[in-house]
N, C-alpha and C positions, 0 to 999 in steps of 0.2 A: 764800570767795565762789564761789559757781558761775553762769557764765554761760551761756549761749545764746544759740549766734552763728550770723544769717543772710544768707547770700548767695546775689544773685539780680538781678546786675546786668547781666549778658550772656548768654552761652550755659553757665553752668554753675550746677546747683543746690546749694546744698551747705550742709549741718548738720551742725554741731558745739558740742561742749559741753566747758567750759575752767572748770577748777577753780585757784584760785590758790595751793592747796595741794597736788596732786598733777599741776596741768598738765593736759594736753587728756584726755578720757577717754571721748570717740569723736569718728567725723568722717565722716560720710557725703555723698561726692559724685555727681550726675548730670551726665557732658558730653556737651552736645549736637554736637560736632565734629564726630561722623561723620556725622550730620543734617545739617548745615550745607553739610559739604564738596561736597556735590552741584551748593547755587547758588554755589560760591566764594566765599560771605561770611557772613557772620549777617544773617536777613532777622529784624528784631526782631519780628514777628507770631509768626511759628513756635516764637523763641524765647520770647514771653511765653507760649506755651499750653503749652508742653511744660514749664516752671515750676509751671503752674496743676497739671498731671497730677502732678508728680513732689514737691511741697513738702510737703504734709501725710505721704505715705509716708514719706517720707526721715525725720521728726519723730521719726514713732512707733519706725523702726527707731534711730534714732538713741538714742532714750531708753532703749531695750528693751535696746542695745546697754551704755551708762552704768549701767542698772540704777538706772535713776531716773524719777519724774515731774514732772509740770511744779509741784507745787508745791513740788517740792526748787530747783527755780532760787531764784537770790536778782533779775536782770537778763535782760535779754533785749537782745544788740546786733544792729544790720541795717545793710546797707548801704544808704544813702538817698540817698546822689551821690557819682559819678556814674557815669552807665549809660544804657541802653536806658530812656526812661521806662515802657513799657507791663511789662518785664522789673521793673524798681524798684518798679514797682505791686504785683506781685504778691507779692517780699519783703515790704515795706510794710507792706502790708494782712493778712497773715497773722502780722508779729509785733504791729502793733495789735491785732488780734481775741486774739489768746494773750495778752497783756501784762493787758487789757481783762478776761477769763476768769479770769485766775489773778492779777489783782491786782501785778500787777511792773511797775516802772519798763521803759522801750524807752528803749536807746542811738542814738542817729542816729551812724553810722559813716563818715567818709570814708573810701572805697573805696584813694584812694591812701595815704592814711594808717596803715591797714591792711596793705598789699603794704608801708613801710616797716617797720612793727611787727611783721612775719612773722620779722624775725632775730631779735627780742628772744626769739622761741621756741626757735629754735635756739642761741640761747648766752643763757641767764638771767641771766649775770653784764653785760651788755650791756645798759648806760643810755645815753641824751642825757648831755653833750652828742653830735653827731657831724653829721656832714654825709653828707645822703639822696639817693641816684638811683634813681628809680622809672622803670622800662624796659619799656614794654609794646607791646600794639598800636594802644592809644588817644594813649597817651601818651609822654614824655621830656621830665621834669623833675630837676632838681637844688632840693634844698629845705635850708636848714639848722635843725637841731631844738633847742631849747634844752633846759637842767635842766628848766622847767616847761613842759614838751610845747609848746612854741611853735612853728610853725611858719614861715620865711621863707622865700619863693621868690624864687632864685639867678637862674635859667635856666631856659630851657625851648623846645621845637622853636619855630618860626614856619610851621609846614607840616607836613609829614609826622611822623610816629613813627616810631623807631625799628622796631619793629617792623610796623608797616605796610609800610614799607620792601621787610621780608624778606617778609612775604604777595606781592607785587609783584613782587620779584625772582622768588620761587620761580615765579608766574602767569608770567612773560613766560618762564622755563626749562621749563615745562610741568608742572612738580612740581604738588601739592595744596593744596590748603587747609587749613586752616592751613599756612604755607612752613616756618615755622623750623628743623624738624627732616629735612627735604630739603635745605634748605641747608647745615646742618651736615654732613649724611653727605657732599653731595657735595663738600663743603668738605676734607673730609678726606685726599680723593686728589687735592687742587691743593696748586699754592704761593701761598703768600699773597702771598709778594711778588712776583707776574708780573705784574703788571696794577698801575697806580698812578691812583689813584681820586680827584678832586679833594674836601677836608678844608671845607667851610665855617667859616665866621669864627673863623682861627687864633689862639689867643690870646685869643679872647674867649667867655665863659659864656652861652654860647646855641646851637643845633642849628639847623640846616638840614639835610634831607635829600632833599631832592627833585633838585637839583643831582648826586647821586651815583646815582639811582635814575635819571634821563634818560641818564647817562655808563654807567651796565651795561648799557642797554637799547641804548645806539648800539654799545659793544663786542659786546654779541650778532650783534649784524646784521651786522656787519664781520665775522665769521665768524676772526679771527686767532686766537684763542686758545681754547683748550678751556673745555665748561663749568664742569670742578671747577678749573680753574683763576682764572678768573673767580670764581665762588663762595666760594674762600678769599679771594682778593684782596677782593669786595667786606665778607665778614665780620670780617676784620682791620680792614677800615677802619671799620667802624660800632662795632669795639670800641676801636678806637686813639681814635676821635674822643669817643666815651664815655667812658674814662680821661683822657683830657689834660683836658676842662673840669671833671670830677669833682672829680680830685684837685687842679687849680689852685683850685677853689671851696673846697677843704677848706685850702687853705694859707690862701688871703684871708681865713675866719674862724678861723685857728688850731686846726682843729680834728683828734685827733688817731685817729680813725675815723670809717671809713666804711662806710653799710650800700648793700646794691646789692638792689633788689627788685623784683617786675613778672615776667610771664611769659617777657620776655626775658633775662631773669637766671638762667634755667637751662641759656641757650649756654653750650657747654664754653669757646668761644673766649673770649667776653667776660670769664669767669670767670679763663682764663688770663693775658688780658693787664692784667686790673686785678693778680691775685696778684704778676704779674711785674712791673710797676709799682710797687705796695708796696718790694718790694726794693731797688727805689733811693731809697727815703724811708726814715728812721731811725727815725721817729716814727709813721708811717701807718698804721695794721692796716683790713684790709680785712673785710669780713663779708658772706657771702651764705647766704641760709635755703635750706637743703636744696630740689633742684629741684621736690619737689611741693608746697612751700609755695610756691614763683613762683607759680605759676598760681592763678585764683582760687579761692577755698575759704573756707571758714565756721570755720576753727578760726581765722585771723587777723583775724576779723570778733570772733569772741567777747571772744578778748586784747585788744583793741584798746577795743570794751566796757569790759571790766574797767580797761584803763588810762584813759579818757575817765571813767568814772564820778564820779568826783570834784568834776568839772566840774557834777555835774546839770542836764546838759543832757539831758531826756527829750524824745520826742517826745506830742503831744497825742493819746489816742485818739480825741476825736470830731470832731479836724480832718479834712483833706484827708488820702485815703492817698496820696499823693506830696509829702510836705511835704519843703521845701527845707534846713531845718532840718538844719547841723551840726556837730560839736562842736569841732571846727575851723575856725581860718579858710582852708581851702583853695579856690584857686578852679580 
């Protein structure tokens, strides 16, 4: 089966094409980050138009790259929630019209559902069951997956994201937009454990992070401690407190992996302290998809396709192009 897979839910465009016989066999992305990093956010106006300019290119090179055309697809998956709606629109709406053209069913893909399904690319021998932590900037959930692609949600922030977090710490350090990879470097040359950062609800499968994001901001201003010291301390702790409810959620459904996905899943740190956590479980193998699958991208939009297909759950071409429609019950 060969898909075609669209993504185009925030600041990044991306197509790709995923064959379930030889695996992905191209993958063209456009990110808008260095666009963005000017207003220190995503303004989703900007980001819907620079979609609109780059989605049909991205197509053709895509195909040209595969050395296929569209009526070699057998599917066509997009991501359809969640996101930016005006950004969503314009996925949408371009895999309707293509689906519509060339006669192919359209997959409705949950976005996070996806970011979990991105490890199944990186190790193919890697099924459900297992228990999921999607870590991003929108997001931090803890989800557990069954044999038949179930999905149940554990946990999840009441506030901030994870990665929101580090955009924020990095803004108040004076770092850029996007934070993450400011924080990491200057995390590098602190100690992590200088600085002791209050853990919300110990012991229990749910996130707060807003409580730790007011505690770096007063430690700044106090001026005691340096900023890569601060920096590691506070990255340690956004990764301690991600492993401890993780892996406490994968003991309470017995399960004996874990997939860690999301664009914050390609900290060094985080990725350290969940491996070194494993270590003290007999049974836990930990799995993370290679850092350019964290980030969003169209080839775990496609896989994800191909794995929901089953389900036919298509979307309607003469509906609404932002139909809510999909093939999970994620919310």
């Amino acid at each position: 089966m060969i898909v075609l897979g669209i993504e185009s839910s925030c600041d990044e465009t991306s197509v790709a094409v995923y064959s379930s016989e030889k695996g992905t066999l191209c993958s063209r992305t456009f990110s808008q980050a260095d666009i963005h990093a000017s207003f220190g956010g995503v303004i989703p106006e900007v980001a819907s138009r620079n979609h609109i300019q780059k989605i049909e290119p991205l197509y053709h090179a895509c195909m040209k790259d595969a050395a296929l055309t569209g009526m070699d697809l057998d599917i066509i998956g997009v991501t359809n929630a969640p996101g930016l709606i005006g950004a969503l629109f314009v996925g949408v709406s371009f895999a309707k019209g293509l689906g519509y053209a060339l006669h192919k069913p359209v997959v409705p893909v949950h976005h996070l559902a996806a970011h979990i399904l991105a490890a199944e690319l990186s190790y193919p021998d890697l099924k459900p069951p297992y228990t999921a932590l999607i870590v991003s900037g929108g997001h931090t959930h803890i989800f557990d997956i069954d044999e038949a692609l179930n999905f149940t949600l554990i946990g999840r922030t009441i506030d901030d994201a994870a990665g929101e977090v580090f955009d924020k710490t990095a803004k108040v350090m004076g770092g850029p937009y996007p934070g993450g990879i400011f924080i990491q470097n200057l995390a590098e040359k602190g100690n992590r454990h200088a600085v002791k950062f209050p853990q919300a609800f110990k012991g229990e499968i749910k996130f707060s992070f807003s409580g730790l994001k007011t505690a770096v901001m007063n430690t700044i201003q106090k001026e005691q401690f340096c900023l890569e010291d601060i920096a590691a301390s506070f990255q340690w702790t956004v990764a301690s407190t991600l492993a401890d409810k993780t892996f406490q959620a994968a003991s309470l459904f017995k399960r004996d992996k874990i997939v860690v996905g999301g664009g914050v899943a390609a900290n060094q740190e985080i990725r350290r302290v969940f491996n070194e956590r494993a270590e003290s479980y007999e049974n836990i193998n930990v799995y993370f998809p290679e850092p350019a699958r964290c980030t969003d991208n169209g080839e775990m939009i496609a896989y994800a396709a191909y794995r929901f297909y089953r389900f036919r759950n298509f979307l309607n071409y003469k509906g609404s192009a932002y139909d809510t429609k999909h093939s999970i019950g994620l919310l």
